[in-house]
N, C-alpha and C positions, 0 to 999 in steps of 0.2 A: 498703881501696882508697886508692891514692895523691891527697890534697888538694892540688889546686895555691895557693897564695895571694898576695896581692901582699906584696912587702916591705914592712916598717913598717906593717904593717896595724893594729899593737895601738898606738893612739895613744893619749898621755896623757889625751885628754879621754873615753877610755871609762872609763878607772878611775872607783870607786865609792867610796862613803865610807857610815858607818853613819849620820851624821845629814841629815835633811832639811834643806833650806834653808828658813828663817824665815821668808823673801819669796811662798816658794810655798805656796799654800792646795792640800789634795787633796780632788777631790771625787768622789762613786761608790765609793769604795772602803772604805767602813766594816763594812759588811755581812761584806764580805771581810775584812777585817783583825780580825773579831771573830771570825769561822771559824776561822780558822786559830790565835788565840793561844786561843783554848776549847781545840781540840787541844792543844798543848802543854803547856796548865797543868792543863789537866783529865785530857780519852782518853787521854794517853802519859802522866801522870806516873808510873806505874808500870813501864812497860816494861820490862823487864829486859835488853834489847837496844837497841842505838842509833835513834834513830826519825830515817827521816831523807824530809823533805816536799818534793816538786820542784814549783816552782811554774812552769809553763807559758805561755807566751803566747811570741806576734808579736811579733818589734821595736818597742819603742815603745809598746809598750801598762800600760806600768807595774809591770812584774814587782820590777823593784828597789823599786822607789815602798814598795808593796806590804811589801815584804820590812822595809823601813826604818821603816814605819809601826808593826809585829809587833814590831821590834827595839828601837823606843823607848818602847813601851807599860808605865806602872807594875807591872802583873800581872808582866808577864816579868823586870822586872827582881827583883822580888819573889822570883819565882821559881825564879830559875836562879842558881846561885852563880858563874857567868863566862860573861861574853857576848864573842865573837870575830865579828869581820865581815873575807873576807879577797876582793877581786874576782880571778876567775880567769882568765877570760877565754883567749886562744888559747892559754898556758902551764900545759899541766897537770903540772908539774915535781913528783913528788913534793919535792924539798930548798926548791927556790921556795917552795912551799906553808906548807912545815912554818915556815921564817923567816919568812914572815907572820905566823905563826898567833904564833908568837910575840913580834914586833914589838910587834905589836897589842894580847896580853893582860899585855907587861910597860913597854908606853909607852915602850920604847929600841929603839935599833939592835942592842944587844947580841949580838943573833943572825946576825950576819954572821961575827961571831967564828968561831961553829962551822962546820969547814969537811965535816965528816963525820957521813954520814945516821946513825950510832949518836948521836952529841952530840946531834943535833935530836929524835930519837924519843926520849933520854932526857929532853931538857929539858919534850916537850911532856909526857909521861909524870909530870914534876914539877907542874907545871900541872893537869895538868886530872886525874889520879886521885883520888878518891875526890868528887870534886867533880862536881857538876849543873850542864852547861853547855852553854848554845846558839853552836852556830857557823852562821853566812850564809857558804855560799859563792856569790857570786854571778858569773852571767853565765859559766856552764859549757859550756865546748864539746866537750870530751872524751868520746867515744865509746868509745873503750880502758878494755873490761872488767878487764884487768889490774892496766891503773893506778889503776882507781879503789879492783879487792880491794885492793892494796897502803899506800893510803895510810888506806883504812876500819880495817886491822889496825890503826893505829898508835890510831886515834881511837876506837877500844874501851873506852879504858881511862876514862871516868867515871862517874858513881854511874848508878843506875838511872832511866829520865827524861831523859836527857840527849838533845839532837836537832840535829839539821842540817836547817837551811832551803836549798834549791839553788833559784837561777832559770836559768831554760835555756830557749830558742828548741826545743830538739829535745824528741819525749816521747820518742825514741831513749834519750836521757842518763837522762831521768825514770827512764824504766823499767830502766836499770841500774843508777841509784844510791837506787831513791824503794825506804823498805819502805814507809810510806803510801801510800793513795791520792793521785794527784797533784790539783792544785788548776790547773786551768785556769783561769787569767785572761781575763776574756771583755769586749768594747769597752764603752766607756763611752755611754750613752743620750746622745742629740742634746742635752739641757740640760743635760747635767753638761760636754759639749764644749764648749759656751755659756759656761759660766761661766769656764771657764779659759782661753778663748780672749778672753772679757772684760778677764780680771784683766790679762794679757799687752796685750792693743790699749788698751785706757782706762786712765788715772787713773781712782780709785775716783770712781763719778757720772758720771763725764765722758758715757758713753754716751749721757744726757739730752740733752744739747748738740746731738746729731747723731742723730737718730732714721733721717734715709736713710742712713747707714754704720751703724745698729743693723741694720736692716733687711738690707742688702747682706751684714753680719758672720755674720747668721745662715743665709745660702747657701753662705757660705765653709766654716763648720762643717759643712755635710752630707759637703764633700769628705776633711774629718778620719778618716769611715771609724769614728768610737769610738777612735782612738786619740790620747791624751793627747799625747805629742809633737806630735803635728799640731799640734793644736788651739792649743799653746803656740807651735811655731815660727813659722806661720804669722800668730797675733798678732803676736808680735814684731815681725817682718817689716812689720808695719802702725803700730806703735804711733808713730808721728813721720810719718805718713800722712793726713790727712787731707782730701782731697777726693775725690770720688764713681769721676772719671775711675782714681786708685789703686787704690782696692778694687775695682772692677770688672775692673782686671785682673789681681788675684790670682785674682778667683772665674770670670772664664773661661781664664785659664792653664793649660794642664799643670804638673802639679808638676815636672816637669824642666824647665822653659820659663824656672820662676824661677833667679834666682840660685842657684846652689849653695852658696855661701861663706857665706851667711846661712841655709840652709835646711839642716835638717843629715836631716830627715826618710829622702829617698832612702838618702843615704849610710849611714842608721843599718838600713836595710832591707837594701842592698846586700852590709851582713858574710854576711849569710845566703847571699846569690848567693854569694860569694867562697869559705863555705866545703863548697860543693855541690865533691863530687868532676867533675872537668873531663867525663866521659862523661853527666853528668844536663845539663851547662847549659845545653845548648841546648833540650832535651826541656822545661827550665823555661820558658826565656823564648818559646816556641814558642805555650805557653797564651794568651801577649798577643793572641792573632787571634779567640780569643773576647771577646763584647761584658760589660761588666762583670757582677758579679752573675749571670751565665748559670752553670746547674750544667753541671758537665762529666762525663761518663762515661767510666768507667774503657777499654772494649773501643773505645769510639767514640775517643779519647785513643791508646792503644797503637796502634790502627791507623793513623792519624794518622802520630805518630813512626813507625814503620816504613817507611809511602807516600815522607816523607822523605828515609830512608836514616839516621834519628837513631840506629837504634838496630836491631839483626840478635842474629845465633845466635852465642852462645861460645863453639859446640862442643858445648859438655856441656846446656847450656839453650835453647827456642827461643826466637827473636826474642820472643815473645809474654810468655813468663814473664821475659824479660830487663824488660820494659816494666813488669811487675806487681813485680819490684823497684825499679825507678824509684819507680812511685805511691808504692808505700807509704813509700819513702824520704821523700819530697817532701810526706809528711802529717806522719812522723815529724818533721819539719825544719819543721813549722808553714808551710809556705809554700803545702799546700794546706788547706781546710779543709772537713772533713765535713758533708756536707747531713745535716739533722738530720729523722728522717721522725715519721708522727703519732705513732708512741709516745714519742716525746723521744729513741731512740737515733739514735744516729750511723749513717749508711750506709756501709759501706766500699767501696760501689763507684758513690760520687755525691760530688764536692766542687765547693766556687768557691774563685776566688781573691778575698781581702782586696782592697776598691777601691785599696788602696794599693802591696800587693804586685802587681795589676795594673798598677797606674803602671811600679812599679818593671820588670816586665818588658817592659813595651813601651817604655821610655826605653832599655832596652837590647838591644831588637830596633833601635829607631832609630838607636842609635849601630852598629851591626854595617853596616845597609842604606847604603851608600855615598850610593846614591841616592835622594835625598829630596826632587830638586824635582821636585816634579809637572807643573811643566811639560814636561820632557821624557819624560814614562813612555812617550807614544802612538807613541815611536819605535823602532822593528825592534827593536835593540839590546836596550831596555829589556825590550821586550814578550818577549824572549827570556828573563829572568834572572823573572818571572812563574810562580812554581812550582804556585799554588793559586789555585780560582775558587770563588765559593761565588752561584749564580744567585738564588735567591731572595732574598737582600739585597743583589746586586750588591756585593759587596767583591772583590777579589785583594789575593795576596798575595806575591813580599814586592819591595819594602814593601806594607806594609797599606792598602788607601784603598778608596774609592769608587768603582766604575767604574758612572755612570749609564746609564739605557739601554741595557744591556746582555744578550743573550739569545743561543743557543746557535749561531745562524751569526756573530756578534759573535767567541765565542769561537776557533768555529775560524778560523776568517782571521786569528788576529792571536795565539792564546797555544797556539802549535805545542809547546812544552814542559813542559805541564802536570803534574805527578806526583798532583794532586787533584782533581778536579773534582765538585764539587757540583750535580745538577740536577735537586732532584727535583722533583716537581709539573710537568712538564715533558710535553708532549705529540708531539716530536717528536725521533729520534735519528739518523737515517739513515744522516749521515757520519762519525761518533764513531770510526771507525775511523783517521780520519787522527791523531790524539793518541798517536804510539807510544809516549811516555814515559813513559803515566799508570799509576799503581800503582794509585788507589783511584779510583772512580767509583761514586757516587752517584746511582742513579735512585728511589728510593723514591717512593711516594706519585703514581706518574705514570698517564698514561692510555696506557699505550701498550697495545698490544696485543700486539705482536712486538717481537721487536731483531735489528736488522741482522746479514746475517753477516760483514759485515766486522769486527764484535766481536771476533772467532774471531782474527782480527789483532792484539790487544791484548797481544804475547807478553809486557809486564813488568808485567800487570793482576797485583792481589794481592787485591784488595777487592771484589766487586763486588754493593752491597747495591740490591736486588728490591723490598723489603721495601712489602708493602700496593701494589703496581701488581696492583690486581683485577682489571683486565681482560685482564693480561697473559695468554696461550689456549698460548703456546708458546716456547721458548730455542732458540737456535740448532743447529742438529744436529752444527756442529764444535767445540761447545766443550772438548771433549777435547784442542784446541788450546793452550787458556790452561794451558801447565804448569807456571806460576808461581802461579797461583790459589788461594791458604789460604783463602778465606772468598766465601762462597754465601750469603747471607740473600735467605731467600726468604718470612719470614712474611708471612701475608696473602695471598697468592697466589691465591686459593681459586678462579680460576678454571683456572688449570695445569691441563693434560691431562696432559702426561707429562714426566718426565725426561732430559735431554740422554741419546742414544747414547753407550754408554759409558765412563759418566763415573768410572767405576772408575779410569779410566786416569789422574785428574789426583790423583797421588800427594803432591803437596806440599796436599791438600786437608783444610782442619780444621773448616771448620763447612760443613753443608750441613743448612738446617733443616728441606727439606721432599727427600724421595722418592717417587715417585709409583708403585710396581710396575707393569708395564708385562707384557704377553703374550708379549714375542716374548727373544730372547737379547739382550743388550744393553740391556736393560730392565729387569732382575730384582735380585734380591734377592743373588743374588753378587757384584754390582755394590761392593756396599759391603764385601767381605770385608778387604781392604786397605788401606781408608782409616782413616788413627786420627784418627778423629774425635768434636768436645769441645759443647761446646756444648748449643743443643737439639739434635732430629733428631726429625722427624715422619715417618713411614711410612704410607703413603695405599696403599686398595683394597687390602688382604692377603687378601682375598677371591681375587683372581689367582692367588695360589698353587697351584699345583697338587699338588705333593707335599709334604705340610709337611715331612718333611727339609731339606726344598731352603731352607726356613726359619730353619737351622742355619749357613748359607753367607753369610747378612748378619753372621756374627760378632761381634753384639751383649756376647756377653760378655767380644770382648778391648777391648771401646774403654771402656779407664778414663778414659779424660776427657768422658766423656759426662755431662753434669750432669741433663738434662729428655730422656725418652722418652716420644714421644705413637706410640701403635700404635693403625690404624684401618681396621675394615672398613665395607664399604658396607651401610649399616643396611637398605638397602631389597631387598636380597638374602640379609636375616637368615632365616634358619629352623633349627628343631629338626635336619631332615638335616643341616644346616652344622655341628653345634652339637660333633659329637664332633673333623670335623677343624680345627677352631678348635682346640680344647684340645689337640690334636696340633700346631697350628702355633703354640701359644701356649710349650704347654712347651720349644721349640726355639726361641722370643724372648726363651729368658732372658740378663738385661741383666748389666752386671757389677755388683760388690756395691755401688760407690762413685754409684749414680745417687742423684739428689738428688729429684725432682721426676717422676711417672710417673704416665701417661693411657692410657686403655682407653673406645673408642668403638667400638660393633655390634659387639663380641665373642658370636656364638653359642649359647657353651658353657654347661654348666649349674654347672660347677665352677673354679676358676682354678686352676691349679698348683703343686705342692707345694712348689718351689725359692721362691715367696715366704714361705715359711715356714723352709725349711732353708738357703737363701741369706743368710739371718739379714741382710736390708738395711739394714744398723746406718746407714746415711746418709739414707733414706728417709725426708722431712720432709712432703709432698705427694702424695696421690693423687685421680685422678678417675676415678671408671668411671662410662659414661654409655654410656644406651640398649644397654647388655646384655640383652636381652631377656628368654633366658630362666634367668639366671642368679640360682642358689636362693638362696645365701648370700656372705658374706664374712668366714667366721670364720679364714681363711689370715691376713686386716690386723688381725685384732681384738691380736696380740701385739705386732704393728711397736716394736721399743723405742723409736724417737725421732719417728713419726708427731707431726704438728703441727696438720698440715689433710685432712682427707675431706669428698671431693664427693660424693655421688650422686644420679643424676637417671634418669630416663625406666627405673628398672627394676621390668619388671610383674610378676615371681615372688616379687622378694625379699618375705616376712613378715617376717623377723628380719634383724636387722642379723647378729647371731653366731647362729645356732642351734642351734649346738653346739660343742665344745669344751671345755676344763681350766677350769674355772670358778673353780677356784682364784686361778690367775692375776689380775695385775692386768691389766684390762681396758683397750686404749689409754692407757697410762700416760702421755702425755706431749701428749695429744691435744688441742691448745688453739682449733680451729673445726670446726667441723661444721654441712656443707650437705646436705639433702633436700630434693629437689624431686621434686614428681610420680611420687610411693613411691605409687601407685593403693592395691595391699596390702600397703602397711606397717601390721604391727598394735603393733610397738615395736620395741623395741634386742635383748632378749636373749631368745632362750625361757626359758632355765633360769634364774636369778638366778648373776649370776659372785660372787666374791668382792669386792674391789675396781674402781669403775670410773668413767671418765669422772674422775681427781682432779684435771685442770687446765683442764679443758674452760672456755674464755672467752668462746667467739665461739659462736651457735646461730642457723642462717636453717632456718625449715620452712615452707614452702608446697605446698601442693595434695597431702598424705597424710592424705584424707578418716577412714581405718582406724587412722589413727594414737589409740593408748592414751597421753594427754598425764600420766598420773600419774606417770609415771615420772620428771619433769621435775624432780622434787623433790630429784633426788641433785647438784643441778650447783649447787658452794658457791660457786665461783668465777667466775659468769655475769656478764661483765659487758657483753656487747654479745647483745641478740635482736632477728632480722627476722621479724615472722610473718603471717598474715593469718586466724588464727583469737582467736576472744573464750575460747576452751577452752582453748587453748594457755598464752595470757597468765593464765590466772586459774588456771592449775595450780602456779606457781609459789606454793611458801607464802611465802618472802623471794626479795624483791626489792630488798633496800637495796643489796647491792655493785652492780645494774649503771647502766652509766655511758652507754650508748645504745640506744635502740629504735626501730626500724622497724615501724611498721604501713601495713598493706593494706585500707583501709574498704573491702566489699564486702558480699555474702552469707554467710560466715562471721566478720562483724566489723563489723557497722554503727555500734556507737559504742564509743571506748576504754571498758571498764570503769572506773566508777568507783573502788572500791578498789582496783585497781591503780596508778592515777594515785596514789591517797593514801602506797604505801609503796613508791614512786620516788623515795624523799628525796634519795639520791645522784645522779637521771639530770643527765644535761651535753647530751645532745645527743637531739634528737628529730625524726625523720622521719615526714612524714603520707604516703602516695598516696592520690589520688582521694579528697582531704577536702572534705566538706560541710559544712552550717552545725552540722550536729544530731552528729555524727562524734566533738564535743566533750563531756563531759556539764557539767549546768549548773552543777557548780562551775568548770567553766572547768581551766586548768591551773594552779591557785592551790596545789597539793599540792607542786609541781614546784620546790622551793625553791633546787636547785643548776643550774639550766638554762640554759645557755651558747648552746646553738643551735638554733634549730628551722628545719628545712625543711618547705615545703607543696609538694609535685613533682604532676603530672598529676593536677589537678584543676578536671574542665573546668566545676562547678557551683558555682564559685565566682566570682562579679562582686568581692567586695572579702573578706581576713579579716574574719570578727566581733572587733567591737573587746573582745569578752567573753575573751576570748581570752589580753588581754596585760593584765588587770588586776589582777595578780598578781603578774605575772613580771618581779623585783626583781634578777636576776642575769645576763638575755641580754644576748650580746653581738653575735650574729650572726644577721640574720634573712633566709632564704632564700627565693623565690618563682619554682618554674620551672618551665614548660610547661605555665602552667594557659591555658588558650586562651581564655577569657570574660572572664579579670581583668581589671580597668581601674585599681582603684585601691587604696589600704590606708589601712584605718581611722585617724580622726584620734589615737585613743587610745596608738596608741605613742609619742605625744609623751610620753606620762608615763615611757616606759620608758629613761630615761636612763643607763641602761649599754650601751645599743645602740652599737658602735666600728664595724658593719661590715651593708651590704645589699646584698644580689644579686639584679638581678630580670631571667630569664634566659627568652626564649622566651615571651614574653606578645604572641602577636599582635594583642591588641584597646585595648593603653596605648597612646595617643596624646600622654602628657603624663606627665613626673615626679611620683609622687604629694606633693600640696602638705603632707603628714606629715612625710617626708624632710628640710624646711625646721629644725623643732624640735629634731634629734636633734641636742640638746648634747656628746654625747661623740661622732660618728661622726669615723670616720679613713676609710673603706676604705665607695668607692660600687660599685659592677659594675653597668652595662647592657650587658648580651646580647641580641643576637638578639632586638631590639626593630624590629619591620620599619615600625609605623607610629610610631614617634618621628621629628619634622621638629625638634624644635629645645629646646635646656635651657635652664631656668629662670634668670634673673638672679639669685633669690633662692641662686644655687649661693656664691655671693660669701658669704652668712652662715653658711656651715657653716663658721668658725674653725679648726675641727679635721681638715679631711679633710686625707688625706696622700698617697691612691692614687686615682684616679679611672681607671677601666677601663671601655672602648668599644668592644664587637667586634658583629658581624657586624650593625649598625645602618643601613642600607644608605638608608635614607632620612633620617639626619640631615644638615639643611643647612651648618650652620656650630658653630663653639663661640661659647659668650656671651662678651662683653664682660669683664663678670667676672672671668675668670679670669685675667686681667693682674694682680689683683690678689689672687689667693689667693700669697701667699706664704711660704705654708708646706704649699703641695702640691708633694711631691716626685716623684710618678709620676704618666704620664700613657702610658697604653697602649691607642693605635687600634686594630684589625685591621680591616680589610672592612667600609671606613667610607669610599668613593672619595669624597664631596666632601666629607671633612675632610681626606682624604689629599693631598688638591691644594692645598686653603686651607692645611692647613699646611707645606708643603715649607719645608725648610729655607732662611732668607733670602730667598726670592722670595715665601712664599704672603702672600695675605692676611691669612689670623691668624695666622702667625709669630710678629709683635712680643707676638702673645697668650700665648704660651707658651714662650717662648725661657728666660725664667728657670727654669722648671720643669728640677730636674737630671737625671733619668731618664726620656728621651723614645721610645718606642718608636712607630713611625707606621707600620703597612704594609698 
């Protein structure tokens, strides 16, 4: 795809050089730099092929730094018989290259001599054969798979061992040129930002002299983001600065606000915008409209750009998968970056943007917006060029701002052009019709109950998300009007009676997550025969059916893009007469082979059908069947080759999970959770003994299968997470050292954990109690528990405080959890001993009238959460001596008066998150409230 760029974009001060400047100290980066040259002197020196390592990161985050550190290191030099550093940068000329390369390894120009790429492969050929040599190519932007075989042929030729370091912005590049694993650079921690932001602002010491600019220095550093550039420019920028009034208005400036000509941050960020092919840049700088730090979702995202107009069909791809080339571009390109979930991997459909790459894109939505003085928005004109609303935080957009007091007759009177509108939680819609612009519309999470039919009016709607309006009872009966309409979320709906009148008819339709079968024509299951639709799709009352043929006519098996199918009869119309044409309408629900994720509620039948077994569901990661009634077995899923998760609940026949079948076979090979609930007669897994089974099973919840045979528990090597609520269960286990979290349920099948189970928990990390009492615990306490990072105590209403017996042991947590126990008031003084404690949550305790006075001690805490504390009126002064908090979180506290005094003065709390907290909401308004001045330093303010 064609780059547009600016001329002279490759300017002298990018070039790069192999050695560090003497003036600069690096800090954070050793760990790193010992990584990577371990690699090379050690992992690769055999290699018999060129090893070549891309080291990744964001502009500005020290990739060169990094590279230069690796390259001046005694081992390497030790090591490698020629070291070459050659900066690349927007020219990836093979002849360019090659005359670097050897510039650099023969310290003359001589190589300009050669005017022909045979001279240059000869000479590098002389150079570096038989010889072990590192080359840095740094600051690569070359995505041309071609050019980079071409130039790799030529650098074949040295000993074995030999390696190339690349840094690149893109893991595009990585991943074309890396045969290692690439080495992502990841931001520098708040003190290591400190210190180089020190070295740059102060002469050595000098900081003593001026402890309110140390103090103010270190607010500025939050805005650095981890990136070492900041941290340096931005000193700079100060260092011949010294009074309060200065500093303070770097650290409330936008970083575009300062000088440019001294700040090189943006611009250094900016090459990346520049080198986004011209059809992404808007889709980029478009993300600016979210609030920093907010994860963004990929479908929520596409839709978005579409509503726009950012971005349509090619022809040959639709607008949608046009968008999902975007994303992944724009990850590829480090500009966005992957939300990382509880197992430590990356999400490929969750990112944020960098606080900085943030900047960058809203400095250049600001330069785009003409109009920028707000005093004129409130005029016709303005209120026309107003593309997007977003009601629950009152913002529009573009430009981007604040529209106060703002709500849904606001809108219409005055932003007649909208393409987006945001309103959910929204109680009333009536006129919504007059917005004929709007592409997407957002009502989720509302009380409505109807929607107007002037909806039906909406001819250039694209979007229109439902999603959890539970009261909603019925859709408009013309929607079969919106023929522009790709997308229908309707999850949550549960109160839906039926489905628009023939909605068959809206052909440009791709997601429709819920259908309701209906009795009459128009209503039915033909309905969907021509819609190619992706997504979920739920199917509700298949009990309506009348001919299961006719069940053949929703054409489930042409909609390959269907990811999750939920098929559901009405449970309370289950019976054995049902039960044969179930199975009749079931086998004529067969799905196509690519679904990913598939549910079965009040199925009838006594057997499921054969196509899940000959349909060979090679995609098939997810299954639930629930309240099947009288459904014998499941030995159809027991072979599923890529099965990950099985649910099942409410079934009263099943005894065996497989009861028959090739026993040979490995038995859910790949099967890594498994839920039973309420198996009445479940007497275990398998009748007959299989071959192989259960080999990756990790995750295991069993509650309420009285009949359950718990020996068989003994086969699962890899358990590393159990929910249970039997003492039979837990004590069947002969090892228990791999798992890593456990759920129990004190009741009648569980009134106190086992004590030798607690003893060979060496490994747990995370520990959940419900309905824990004093006695729950046995009297060694949890002293066994030597790896224990978290423990939750949830609905336990016989508890006034923890027993402080409790935590006298527990030399590793870090996080301690307290929610919905309804009698608690307070927590024992003894967790002051537990000074690993970083983080406390105490959620739903309606009888605390007061911060427990424990809380005061915890030397290490960062991170406080009060929830849904209805009788809390007021925090503790003593909140000023917790040094270390950094997050302080306040939601649904509905009776707190005001914030303490205090907190003016914690500074080095970076977040502060209200929700449904109205008179702190008011005390704090931005500039007018009362304790504003209290918290204005705080950089991360969420208030609503």
């Amino acid at each position: 795809m064609e780059v547009a760029r600016p001329r002279n974009i490759v300017a002298a001060a990018r070039e790069t050089g192999a050695v560090l400047n003497d003036n600069d100290h690096v800090y954070g980066r050793e760990a790193e730099k010992e990584k990577i040259v371990d690699i090379l002197v050690h992992a690769a020196k055999d290699n018999q092929e060129l090893s070549i390592l891309p080291i990744v990161g964001l502009g500005g985050l020290g990739k060169t730094t990094v590279a230069q550190l690796v390259f001046q290191d005694p081992r390497v030099d030790e090591h490698f018989d020629k070291k070459l550093w050659v900066c690349v940068s927007d020219d990836f000329d093979q002849k360019t290259l090659l005359k670097a390369m050897i510039e650099y390894a023969t310290g003359s120009s001589m190589a300009s001599d050669l005017m022909h790429l045979g001279s240059l492969e000869g000479r590098i050929f002389e150079l570096l054969s038989k010889r072990r040599y590192l080359l840095v190519l740094d600051d690569v932007w070359n995505d041309n798979q071609e050019k980079w075989f071409k130039l790799k042929n030529v650098l074949t030729c040295g000993s074995p061992g030999s390696a190339i370091i690349v840094t690149t912005r893109q893991k595009k590049v990585a991943e074309i040129m890396g045969t290692l694993p690439e080495h992502d650079l990841k931001e520098l921690s708040e003190d290591h930002c400190w210190l180089l932001f020190k070295q740059r602002a102060f002469r050595q010491g000098e900081e003593i002299q001026f402890p309110e600019l140390e103090a103010i220095g270190k607010q500025i550093v939050k805005k650095c983001g981890g990136l070492p550039l900041a941290a340096k420019v931005l000193g700079g920028l100060l260092r011949f600065q010294r009074t309060e009034n200065e500093w303070l208005h770097v650290k409330e400036s936008e970083l575009w606000d300062l000088p440019q000509e001294e700040t090189s941050i943006l611009p250094s960020l900016r090459l990346s915008y520049h080198h986004l092919p011209l059809a992404f840049r808007q889709c980029f700088t478009y993300c600016s409209i979210f609030p920093k730090s907010r994860s963004i979702y990929r479908e929520e995202l596409i839709l978005l750009w579409m509503a726009h107009g950012y971005i349509s069909s090619d022809g040959i791809l639709e607008a949608e998968d046009v968008g999902k080339q975007i994303w992944d571009e724009l990850i590829l390109r480090s500009l966005f970056q992957n939300v990382i979930d509880n197992k430590g991997e990356p999400r490929m459909d969750v990112v944020t943007l960098h606080d900085l790459v943030h900047d960058l894109a809203q400095s250049i939505m600001e330069n785009k917006v003409s109009e920028t003085n707000l005093g004129r928005i409130s005029t016709k004109t303005s209120n026309s060029k107003i593309r997007e609303v977003n009601l629950p935080v009152c913002h529009v957009a573009f430009p981007k701002r604040t529209q106060l007091e703002m709500d849904i007759s606001f809108v219409l009177a005055n932003y007649r052009c909208l393409r987006v509108l945001d309103a959910r939680d929204i109680a009333e819609v009536s006129r919504i019709g007059k917005l004929k612009h709007l592409r997407s519309l957002d009502l989720s999470w509302s009380y409505i109950d109807s929607l107007p039919n002037s909806l039906c009016s909406l001819w250039n709607l694209k979007v229109l998300n439902l999603s959890y309006c539970q009261n909603l009872a019925r859709l408009p009966k013309k929607m079969r009007n919106l023929k522009n309409l790709r997308h229908l979320f309707l999850k949550g709906c549960n109160s839906l009676r039926e489905t628009p009148f023939r909605i068959g008819e809206l052909t440009s339709l791709m997601t429709l997550e819920k259908f309701i079968v209906g009795c009459n024509k128009g209503n039915q299951l033909e309905e969907l025969q021509s819609l190619n639709l992706g997504g979920v799709l739920e199917i509700e009352h298949l009990e309506r059916v009348e001919n299961p043929l006719d069940a053949m006519k929703a054409n489930l098996a042409g909609k390959q893009n269907l990811c999750h199918l939920i098929l559901k009869w009405d449970v309370d119309s289950a019976s054995k007469l049902r039960g044969e044409k179930d199975e009749k309408e079931l086998e004529a629900l067969q799905p196509h082979r690519n679904i990913e994720e598939f549910s079965i509620s009040g199925f009838s039948g006594r057997h499921f059908p054969n196509w899940m077994i000959n349909l060979k569901m090679d995609k098939l990661v997810k299954l639930s069947i629930n309240k099947c009634k009288n459904l014998l077995d499941l030995f159809q899923v027991a072979e599923l080759p890529h099965l990950e998760t099985l649910s099942l609940s409410d079934l009263e026949e099943v005894e065996y999970i497989v009861s028959s079948g090739n026993a040979a076979n490995i038995i859910f090979p790949l099967l890594k959770t498994l839920c039973l609930y309420n198996l009445q007669n479940l007497k275990g897994f398998f009748k007959e003994e299989p071959g192989q089974r259960w080999p990756n099973l990790q995750t295991l919840r069993v509650s309420r299968c009285p009949s359950m045979v718990f020996s068989e528990f003994s086969q699962f090597q890899k358990l590393e997470e159990l929910d249970c609520n039997s003492s039979l269960c837990l004590t069947s286990f002969p090892k228990l050292q791999n798992l890593k979290k456990l759920v129990v349920w004190i009741g009648e099948n569980m009134k106190c954990i086992p004590c030798d189970s607690l003893e060979r928990l060496t490994n747990l990390e995370i520990l959940k109690i419900f309905y824990a009492n004093e006695q729950c615990v046995p009297m060694g306490g949890l002293q066994g528990l030597r790896a224990l990072k978290i423990l939750k105590i949830n609905l336990s209403e016989k508890l006034t405080c923890l027993p402080g017996g409790w935590f006298s042991h527990l030399t590793t947590l870090e996080h301690l959890s307290v929610s919905f126990c309804t009698n608690l008031v307070d927590l024992p003084m003894e967790i002051k001993y537990v000074d690993t404690i970083r983080e406390v949550t105490l959620s739903g305790l309606p009888k605390m009238v007061c911060i427990p006075e424990a809380i005061r001690h915890l030397s290490s805490l960062q991170n406080l959460n009060l929830e849904n504390l209805i009788k809390l009126t007021s925090l503790p002064e003593w909140l000023g001596d917790l040094a270390t908090l950094r997050h302080l979180t306040i939601h649904f506290c509905s009776n707190l008066a005001s914030l303490p005094s205090c907190i003016q003065g914690m500074t080095n709390l970076q977040s502060l998150d209200v929700l449904e907290c109205r008179n702190i909401k008011q005390r704090c308004k931005e500039g007018t409230g009362e304790d504003w001045h209290k918290i204005a330093h705080i950089p991360k303010l969420t208030i609503d």
